[in-house]
Structure formats: C-alpha cells, structure tokens
Steps between C-alpha positions, in 0.01 A plus 500: 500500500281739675632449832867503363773826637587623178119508336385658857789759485447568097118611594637706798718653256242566246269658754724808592279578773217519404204254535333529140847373302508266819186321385588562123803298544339216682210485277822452274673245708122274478547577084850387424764525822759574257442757347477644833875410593576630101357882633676464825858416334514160663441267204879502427775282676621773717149468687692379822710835551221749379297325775819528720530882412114551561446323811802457642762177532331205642562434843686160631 
C-alpha cells in the first residue's frame, strides 16, 4: 500500500511543508497506513474526488 496514489498523497498532505511532519507521517504510514489516509480525509468513499480536487483530474 505504500507505493499506492492516495497513501503517497495522504502523507504529502500531512506534511504541509515541512520535513519533520513529512517523516512523522511516514513513520505513520510503516505503523498502520490507515490511519494515515483517516488524518488526511481519504479513508471515506469520496477518496477519488478529494484526490481529484488535490492533484488535479487524471489525465487520458
């Protein structure tokens, strides 16, 4: 799950810039992946759009 989008965009989220919550969330990601997409707000079904909204519509 590591190397998945939406877990690689929830610790981007997390981070907000800054290197130490950058680490803090992938130390979190290596402890339990979801409760790194819970903080992030992409545990939900709507994951797909909030992904969409953050990064942008997939291209073709």
């Amino acid at each position: 799950m590591l190397g998945s989008e939406r877990l690689q965009t929830a610790i981007v989220l997390l981070a907000q810039g800054t290197i130490r919550q950058l680490e803090a969330a992938v130390q979190l990601a290596k402890t339990d992946w979801r409760d790194v997409l819970v903080a992030a707000e992409l545990a939900d079904a709507d994951w797909p759009a909030r992904l969409d909204a953050e990064l942008g519509p997939e291209a073709a």
